[in-house]
MIDOSE-1310 file (N, C-alpha, C; in nm, 2 decimals, decimal comma, always signed):
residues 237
xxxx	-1,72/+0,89/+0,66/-1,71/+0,76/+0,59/-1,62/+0,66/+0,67; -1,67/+0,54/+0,72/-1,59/+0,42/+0,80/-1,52/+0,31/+0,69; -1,42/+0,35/+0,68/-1,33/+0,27/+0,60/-1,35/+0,11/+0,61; -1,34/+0,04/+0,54/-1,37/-0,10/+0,53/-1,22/-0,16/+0,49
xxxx	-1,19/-0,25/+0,62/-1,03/-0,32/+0,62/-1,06/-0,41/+0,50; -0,92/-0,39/+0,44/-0,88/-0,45/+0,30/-0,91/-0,60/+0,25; -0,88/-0,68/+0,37/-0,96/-0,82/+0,37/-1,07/-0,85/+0,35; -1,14/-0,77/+0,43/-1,30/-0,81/+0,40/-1,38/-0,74/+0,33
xxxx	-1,29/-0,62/+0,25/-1,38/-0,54/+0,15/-1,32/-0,63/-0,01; -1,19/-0,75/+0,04/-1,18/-0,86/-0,10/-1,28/-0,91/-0,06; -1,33/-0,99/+0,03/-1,45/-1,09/+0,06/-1,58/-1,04/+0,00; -1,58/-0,92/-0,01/-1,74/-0,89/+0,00/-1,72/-0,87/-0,17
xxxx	-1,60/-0,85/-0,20/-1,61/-0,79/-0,35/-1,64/-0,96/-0,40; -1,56/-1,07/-0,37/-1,59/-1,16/-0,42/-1,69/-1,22/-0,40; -1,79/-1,20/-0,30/-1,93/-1,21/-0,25/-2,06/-1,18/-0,33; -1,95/-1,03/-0,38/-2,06/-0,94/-0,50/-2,07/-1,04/-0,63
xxxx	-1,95/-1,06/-0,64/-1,91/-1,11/-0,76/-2,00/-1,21/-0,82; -1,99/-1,31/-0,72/-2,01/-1,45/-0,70/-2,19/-1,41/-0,73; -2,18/-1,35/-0,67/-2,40/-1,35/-0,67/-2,44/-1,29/-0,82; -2,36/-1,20/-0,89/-2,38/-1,16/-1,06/-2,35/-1,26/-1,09
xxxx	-2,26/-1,38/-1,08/-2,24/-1,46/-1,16/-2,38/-1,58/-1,18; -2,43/-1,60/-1,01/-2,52/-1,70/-1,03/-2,63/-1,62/-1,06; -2,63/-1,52/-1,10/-2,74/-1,47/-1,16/-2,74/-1,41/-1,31; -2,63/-1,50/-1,36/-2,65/-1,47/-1,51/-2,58/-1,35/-1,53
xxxx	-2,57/-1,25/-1,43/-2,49/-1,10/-1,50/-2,38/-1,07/-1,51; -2,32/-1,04/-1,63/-2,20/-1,04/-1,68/-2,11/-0,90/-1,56; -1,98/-0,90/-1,56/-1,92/-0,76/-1,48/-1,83/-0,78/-1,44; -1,83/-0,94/-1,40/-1,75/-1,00/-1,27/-1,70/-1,11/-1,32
xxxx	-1,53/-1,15/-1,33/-1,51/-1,24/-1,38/-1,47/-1,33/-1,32; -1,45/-1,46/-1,34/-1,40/-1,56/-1,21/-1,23/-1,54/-1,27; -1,16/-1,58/-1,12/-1,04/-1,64/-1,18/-1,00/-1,77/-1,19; -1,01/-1,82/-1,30/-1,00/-1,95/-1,35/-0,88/-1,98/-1,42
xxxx	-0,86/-2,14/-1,42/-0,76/-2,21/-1,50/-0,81/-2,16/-1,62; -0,73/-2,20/-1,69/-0,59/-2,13/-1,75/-0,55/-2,01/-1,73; -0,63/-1,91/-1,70/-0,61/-1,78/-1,70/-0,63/-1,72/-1,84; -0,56/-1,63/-1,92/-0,41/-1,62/-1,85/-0,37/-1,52/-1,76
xxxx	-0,22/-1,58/-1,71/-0,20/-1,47/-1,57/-0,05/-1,41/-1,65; -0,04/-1,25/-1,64/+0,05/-1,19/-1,70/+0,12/-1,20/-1,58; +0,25/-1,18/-1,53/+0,37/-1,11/-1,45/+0,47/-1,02/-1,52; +0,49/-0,91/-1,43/+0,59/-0,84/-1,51/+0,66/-0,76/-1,40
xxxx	+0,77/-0,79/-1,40/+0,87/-0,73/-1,30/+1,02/-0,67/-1,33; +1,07/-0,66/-1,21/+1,25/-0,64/-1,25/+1,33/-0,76/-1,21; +1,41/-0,76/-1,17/+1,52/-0,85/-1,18/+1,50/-0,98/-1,07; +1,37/-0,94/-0,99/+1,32/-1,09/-0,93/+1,28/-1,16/-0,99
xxxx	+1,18/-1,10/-1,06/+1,09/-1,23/-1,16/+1,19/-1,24/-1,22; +1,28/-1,18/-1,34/+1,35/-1,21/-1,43/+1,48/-1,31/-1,39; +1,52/-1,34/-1,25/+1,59/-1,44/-1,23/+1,50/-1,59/-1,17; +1,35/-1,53/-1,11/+1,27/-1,65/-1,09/+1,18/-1,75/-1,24
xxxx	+1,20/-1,65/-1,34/+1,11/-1,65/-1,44/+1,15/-1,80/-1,46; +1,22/-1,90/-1,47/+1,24/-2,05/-1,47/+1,11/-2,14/-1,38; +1,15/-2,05/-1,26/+1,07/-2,11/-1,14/+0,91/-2,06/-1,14; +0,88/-1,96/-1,16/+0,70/-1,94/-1,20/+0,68/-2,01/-1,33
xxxx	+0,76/-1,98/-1,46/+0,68/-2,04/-1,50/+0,65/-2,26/-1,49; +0,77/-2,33/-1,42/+0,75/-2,45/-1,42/+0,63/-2,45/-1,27; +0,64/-2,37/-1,24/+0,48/-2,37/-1,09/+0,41/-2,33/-1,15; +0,36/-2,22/-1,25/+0,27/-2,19/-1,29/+0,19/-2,29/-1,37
xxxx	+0,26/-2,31/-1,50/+0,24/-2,44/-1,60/+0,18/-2,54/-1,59; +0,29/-2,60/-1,45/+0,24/-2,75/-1,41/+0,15/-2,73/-1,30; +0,06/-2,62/-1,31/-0,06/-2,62/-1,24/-0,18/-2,60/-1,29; -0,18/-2,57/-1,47/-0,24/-2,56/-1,54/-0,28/-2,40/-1,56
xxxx	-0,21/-2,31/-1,54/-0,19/-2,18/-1,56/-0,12/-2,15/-1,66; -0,15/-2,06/-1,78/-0,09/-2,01/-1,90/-0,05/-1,87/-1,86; +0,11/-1,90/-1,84/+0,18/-1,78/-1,74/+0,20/-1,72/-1,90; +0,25/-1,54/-1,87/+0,35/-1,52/-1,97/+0,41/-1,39/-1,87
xxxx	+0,57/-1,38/-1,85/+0,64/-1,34/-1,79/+0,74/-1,23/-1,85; +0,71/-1,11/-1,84/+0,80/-1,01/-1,91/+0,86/-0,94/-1,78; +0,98/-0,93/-1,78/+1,09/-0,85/-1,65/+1,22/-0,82/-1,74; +1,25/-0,70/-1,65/+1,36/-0,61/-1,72/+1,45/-0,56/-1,55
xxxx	+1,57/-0,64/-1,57/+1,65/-0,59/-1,44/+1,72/-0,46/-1,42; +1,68/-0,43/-1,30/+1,71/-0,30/-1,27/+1,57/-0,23/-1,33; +1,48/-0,25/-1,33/+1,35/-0,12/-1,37/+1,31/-0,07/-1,22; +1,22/+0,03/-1,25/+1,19/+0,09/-1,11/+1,04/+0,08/-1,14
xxxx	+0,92/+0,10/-1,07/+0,79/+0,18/-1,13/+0,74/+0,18/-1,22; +0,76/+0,27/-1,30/+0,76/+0,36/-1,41/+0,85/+0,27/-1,52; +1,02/+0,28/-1,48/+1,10/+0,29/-1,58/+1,23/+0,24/-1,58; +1,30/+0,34/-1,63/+1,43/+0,27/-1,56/+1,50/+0,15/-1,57
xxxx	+1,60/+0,10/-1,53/+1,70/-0,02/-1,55/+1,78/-0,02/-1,62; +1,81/-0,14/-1,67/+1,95/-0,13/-1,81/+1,87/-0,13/-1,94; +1,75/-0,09/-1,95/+1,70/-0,08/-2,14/+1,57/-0,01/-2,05; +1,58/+0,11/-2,15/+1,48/+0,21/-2,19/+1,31/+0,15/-2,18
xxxx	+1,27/+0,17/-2,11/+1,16/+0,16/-2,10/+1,04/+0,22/-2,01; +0,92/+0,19/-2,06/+0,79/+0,28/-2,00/+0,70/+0,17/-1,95; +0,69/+0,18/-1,86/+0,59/+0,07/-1,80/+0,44/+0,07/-1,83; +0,39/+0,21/-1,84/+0,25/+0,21/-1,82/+0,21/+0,17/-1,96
xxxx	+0,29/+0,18/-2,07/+0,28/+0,18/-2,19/+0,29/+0,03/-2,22; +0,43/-0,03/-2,17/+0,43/-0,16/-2,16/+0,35/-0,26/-2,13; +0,27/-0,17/-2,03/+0,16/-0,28/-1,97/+0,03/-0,29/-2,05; +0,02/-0,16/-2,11/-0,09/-0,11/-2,14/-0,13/-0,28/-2,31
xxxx	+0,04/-0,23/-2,38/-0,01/-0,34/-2,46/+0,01/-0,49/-2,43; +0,09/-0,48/-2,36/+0,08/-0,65/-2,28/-0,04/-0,72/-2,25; -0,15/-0,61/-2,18/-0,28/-0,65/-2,09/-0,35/-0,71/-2,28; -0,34/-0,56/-2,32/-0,43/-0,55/-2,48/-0,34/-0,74/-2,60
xxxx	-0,24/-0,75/-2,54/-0,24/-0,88/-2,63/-0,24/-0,96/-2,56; -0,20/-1,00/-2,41/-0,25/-1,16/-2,38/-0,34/-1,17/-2,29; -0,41/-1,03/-2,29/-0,63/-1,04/-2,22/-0,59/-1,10/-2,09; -0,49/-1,10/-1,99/-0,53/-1,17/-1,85/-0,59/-1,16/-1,73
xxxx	-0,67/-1,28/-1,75/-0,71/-1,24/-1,60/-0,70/-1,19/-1,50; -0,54/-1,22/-1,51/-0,46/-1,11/-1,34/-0,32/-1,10/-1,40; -0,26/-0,99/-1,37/-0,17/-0,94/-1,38/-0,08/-0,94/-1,20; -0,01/-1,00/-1,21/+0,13/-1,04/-1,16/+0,26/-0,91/-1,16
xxxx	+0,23/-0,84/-1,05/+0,33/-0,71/-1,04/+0,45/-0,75/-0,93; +0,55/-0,70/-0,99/+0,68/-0,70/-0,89/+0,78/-0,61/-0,92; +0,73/-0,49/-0,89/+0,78/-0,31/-0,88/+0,80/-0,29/-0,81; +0,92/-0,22/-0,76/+0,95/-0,12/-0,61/+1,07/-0,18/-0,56
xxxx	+1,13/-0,27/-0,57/+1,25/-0,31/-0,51/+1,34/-0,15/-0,56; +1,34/-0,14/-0,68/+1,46/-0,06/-0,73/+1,39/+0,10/-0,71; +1,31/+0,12/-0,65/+1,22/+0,28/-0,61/+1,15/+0,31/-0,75; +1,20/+0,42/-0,73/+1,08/+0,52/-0,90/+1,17/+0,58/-0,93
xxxx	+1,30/+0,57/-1,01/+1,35/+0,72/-1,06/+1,34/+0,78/-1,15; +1,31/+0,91/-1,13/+1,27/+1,01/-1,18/+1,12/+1,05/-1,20; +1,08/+0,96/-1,09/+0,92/+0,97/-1,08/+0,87/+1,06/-0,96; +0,82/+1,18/-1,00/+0,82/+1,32/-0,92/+0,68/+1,27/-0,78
xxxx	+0,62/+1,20/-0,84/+0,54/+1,14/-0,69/+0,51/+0,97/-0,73; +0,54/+0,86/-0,64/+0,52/+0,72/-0,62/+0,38/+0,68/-0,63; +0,30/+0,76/-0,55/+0,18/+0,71/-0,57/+0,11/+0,76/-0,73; +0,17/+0,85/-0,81/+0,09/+0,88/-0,93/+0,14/+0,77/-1,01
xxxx	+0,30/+0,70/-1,03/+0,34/+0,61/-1,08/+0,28/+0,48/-1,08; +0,27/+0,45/-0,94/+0,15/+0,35/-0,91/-0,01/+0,34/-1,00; -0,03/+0,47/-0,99/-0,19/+0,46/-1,09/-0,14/+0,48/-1,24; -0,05/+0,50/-1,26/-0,01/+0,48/-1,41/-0,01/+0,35/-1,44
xxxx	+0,04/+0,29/-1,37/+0,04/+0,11/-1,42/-0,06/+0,12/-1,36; -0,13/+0,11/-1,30/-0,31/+0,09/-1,25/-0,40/+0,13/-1,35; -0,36/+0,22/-1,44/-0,49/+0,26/-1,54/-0,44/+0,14/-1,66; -0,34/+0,11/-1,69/-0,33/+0,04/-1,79/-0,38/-0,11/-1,76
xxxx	-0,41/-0,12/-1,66/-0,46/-0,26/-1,60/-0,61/-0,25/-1,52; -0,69/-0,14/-1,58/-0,75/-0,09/-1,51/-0,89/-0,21/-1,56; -0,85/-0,24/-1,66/-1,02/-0,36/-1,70/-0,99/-0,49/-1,65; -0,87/-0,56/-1,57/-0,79/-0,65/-1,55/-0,86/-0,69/-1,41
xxxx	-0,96/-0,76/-1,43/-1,02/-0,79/-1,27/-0,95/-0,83/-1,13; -0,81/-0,85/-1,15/-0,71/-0,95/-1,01/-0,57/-0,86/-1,05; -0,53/-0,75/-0,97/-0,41/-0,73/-1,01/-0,39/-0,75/-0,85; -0,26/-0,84/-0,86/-0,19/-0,86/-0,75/-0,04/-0,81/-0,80
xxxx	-0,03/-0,73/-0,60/+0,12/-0,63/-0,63/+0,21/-0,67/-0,55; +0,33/-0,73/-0,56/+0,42/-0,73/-0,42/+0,46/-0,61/-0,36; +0,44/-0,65/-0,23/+0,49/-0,60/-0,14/+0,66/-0,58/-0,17; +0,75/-0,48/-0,08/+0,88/-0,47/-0,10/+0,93/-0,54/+0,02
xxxx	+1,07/-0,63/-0,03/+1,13/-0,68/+0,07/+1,25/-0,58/+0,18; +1,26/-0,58/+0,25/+1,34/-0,47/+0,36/+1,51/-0,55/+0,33; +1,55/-0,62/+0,29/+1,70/-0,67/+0,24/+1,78/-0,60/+0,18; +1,88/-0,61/+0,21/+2,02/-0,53/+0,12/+2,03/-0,38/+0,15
xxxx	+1,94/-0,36/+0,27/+1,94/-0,20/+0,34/+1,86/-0,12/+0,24; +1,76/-0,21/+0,26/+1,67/-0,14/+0,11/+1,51/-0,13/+0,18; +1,58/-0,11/+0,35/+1,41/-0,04/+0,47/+1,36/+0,06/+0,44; +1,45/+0,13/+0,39/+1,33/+0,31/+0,38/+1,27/+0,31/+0,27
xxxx	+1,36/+0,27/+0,16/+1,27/+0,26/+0,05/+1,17/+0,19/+0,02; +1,13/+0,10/+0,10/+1,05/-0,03/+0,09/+0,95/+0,01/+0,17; +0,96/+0,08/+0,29/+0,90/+0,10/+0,39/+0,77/+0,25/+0,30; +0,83/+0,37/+0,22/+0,77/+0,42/+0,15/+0,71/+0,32/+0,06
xxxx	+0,76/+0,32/-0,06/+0,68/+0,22/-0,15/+0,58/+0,14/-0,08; +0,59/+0,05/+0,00/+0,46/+0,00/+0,07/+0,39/+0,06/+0,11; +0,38/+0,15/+0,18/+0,28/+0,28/+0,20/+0,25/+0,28/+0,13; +0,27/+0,36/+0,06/+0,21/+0,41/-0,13/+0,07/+0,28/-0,18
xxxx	+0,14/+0,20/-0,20/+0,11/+0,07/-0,24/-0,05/+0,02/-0,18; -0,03/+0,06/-0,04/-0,16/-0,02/+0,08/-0,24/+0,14/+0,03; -0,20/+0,26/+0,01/-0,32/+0,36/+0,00/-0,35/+0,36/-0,14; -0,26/+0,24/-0,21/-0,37/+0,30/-0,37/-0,45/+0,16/-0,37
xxxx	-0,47/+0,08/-0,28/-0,58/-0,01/-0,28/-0,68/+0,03/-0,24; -0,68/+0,18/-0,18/-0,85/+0,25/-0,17/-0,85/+0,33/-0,28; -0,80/+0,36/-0,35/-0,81/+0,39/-0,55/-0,85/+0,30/-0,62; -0,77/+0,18/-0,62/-0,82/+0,10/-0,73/-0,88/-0,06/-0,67
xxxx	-1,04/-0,05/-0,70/-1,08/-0,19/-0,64/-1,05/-0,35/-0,68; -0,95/-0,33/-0,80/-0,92/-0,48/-0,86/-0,76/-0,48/-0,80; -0,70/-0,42/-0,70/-0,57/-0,39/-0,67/-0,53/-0,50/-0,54; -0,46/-0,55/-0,54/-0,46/-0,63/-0,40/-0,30/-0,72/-0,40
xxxx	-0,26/-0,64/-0,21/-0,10/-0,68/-0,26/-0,11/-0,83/-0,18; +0,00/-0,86/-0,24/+0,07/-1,01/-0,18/+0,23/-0,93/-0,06; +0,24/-1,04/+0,01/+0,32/-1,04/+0,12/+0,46/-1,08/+0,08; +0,52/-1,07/+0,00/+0,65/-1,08/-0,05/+0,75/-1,04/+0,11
xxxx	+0,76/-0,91/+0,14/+0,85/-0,87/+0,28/+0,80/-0,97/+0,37; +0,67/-1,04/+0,41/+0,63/-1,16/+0,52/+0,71/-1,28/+0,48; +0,72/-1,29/+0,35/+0,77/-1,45/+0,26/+0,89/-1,46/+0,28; +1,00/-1,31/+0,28/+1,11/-1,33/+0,23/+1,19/-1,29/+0,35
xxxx	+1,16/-1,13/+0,45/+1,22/-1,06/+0,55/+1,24/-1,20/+0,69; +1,39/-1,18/+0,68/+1,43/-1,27/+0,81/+1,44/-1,40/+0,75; +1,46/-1,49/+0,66/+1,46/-1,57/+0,59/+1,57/-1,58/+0,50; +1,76/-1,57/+0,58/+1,83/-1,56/+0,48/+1,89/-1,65/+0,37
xxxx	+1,81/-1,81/+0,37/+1,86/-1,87/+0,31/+1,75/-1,85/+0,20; +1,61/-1,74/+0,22/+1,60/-1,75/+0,08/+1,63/-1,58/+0,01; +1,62/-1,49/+0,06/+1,71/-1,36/+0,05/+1,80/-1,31/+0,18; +1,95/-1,32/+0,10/+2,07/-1,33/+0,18/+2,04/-1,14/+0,21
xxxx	+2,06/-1,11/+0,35/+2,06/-1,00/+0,44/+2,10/-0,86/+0,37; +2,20/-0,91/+0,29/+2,29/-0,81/+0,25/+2,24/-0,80/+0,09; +2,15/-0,85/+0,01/+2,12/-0,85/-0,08/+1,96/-0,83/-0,13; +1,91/-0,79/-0,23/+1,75/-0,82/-0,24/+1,69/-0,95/-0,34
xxxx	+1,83/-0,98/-0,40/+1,78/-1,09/-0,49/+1,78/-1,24/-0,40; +1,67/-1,32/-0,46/+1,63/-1,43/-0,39/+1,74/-1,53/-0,41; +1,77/-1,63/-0,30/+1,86/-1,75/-0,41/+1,75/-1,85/-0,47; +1,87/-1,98/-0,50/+1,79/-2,03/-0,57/+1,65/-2,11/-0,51
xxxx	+1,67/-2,10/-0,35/+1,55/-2,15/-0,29/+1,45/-2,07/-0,28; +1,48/-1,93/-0,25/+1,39/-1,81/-0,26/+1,31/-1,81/-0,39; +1,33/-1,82/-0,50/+1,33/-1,84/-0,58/+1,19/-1,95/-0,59; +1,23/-2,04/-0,59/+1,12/-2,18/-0,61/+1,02/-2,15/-0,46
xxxx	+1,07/-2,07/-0,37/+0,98/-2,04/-0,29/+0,90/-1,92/-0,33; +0,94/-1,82/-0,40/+0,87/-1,72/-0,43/+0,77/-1,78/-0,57; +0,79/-1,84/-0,63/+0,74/-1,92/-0,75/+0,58/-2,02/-0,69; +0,62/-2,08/-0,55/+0,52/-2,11/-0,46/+0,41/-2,08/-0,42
xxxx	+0,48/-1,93/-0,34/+0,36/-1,86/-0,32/+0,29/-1,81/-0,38; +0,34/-1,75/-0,53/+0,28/-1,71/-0,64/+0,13/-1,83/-0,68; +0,17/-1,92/-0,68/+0,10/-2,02/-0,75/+0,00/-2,04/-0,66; +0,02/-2,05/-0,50/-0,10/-2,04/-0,38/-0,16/-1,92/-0,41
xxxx	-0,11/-1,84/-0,40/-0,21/-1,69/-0,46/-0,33/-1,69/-0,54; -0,28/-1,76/-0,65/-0,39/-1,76/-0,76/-0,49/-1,88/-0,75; -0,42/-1,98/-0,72/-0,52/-2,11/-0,62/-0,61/-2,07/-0,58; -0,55/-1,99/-0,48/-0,67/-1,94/-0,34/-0,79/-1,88/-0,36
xxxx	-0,76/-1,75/-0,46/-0,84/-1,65/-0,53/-0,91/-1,76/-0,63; -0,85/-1,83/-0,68/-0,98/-1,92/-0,81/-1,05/-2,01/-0,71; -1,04/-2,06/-0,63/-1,06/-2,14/-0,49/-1,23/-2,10/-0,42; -1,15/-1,93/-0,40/-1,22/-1,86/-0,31/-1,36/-1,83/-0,37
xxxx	-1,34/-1,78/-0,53/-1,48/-1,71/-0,60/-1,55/-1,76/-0,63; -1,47/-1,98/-0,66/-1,60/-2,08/-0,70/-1,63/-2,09/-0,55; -1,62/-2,11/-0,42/-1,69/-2,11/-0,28/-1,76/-2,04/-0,30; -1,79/-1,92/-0,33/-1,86/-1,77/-0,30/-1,97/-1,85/-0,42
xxxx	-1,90/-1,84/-0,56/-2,04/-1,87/-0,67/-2,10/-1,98/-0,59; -2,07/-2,08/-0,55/-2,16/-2,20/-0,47/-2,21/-2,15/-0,41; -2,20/-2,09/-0,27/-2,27/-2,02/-0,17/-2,36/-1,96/-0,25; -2,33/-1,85/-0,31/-2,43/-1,79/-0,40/-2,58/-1,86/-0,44
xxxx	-2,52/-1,93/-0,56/-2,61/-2,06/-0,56/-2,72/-2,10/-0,48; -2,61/-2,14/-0,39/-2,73/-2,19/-0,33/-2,84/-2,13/-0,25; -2,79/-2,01/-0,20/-2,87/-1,89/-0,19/-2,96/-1,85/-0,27; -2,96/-1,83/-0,38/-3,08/-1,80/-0,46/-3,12/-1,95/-0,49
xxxx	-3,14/-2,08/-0,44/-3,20/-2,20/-0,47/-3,29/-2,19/-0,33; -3,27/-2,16/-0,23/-3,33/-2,14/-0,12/-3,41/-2,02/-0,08; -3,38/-1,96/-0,17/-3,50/-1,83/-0,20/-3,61/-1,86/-0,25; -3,58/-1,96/-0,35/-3,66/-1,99/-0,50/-3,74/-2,12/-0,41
xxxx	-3,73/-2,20/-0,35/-3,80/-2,31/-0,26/-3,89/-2,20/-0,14; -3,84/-2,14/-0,12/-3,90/-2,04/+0,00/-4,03/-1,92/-0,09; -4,01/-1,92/-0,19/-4,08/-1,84/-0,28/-4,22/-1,95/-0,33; -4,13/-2,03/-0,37/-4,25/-2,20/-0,46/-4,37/-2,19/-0,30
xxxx	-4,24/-2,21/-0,18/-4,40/-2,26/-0,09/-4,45/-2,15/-0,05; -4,42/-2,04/-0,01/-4,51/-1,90/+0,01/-4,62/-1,93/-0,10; -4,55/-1,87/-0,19/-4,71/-1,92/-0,32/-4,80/-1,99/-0,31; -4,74/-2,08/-0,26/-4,86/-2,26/-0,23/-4,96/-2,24/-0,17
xxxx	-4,87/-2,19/-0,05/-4,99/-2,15/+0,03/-5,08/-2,00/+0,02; -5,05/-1,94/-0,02/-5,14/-1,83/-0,06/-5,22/-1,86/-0,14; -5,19/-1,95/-0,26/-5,33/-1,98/-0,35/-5,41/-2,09/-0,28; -5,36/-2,19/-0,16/-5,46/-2,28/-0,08/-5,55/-2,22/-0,02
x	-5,50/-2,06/+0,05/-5,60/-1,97/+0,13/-5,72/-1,92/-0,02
């Protein structure tokens, strides 16, 4: 079996998409304004949560942002909690479009394998057409762990086909005025920058699926003219 790179197996998925859509069949959903778009993280979103939601909002996105500092994966931080479970009713009460992940800074503790944690929050978002994951940033001497977790991360996008990470370590790594070297948390620039690219993310992808449904379109409009004159002329003969 020839593995299909990550980029162009999102293209073709939105290609798919886009052609059920102009053809009436339900399966495939666009990502559209308002959304809604869930995020749920540890202590990044939860110090950015000001800054997504005024980018989100005033872009006509209905954000809703739940983060718990210090969580890992799974669990963990300063208040008891279960992620897969958390997600599971979060998805079930505000129905979003995409879910907004930002897990792995703080590892998995007490999670006996990373990649099974990973599909734990992946089944609870498993009807959720757009989950975007960050990537881990390498800051605060936090390479090995990040360097695992991202692994983990890029092989469970050949598990789950609505899975697709964002570049957070490209956004953030080497960039100390928006995460200081010695730390993982963003300042306040990092911050309104990481809030940015979030908001190009989901642009791009709602962007990308109305191009594809157009293309589409017009593809089966140029079938349907190509069909009218075959006909024509078959009944002239």
């Amino acid at each position: 079996m020839i593995a299909t790179p990550r980029p162009l197996r999102t293209r073709l998925a939105l290609a798919a998409c886009a052609t059920l859509l102009a053809g009436g069949l339900s399966g495939c959903a666009p990502l559209s304004k308002p959304g809604p778009v869930l995020l749920v993280g540890d202590s990044i979103f939860f110090l950015a949560s000001p800054d997504l939601t005024f980018a989100l909002q005033t872009h006509g996105w209905k954000a809703v942002i739940v983060a718990y500092p210090g969580s890992g994966i799974n669990g963990g931080g300063f208040t008891p909690l279960d992620w897969p479970s958390k997600i599971k009713d979060l998805v079930e009460f505000t129905k979003p479009q995409a879910v907004v992940v930002e897990l792995g800074t703080n590892g998995c503790p007490g999670c006996p394998s990373v990649a099974q944690a990973i599909d734990n929050n992946m089944k609870s978002m498993a009807d959720v057409h757009h989950v975007l994951w960050l990537r881990v940033g390498h800051t605060g001497g936090n390479k090995a762990r990040a360097d695992k977790i991202n692994k983990e991360l890029e092989a469970a996008t050949d598990r789950w086909s609505n899975l697709d990470l964002l570049p957070y370590d490209e956004w953030m790594d080497g960039h100390p005025d928006l995460v200081p070297a010695d730390n993982v948390h963003p300042t306040a620039k990092g911050q309104a920058a990481l809030a940015k690219h979030i908001q190009d993310e989901l642009e791009k992808r709602s962007s990308a699926l109305a191009d594809k449904q157009n293309e589409a379109l017009g593809a089966v409009a140029l079938v349907a003219v190509l069909a009218f004159v075959l006909l024509g002329r078959k009944q002239r003969k």
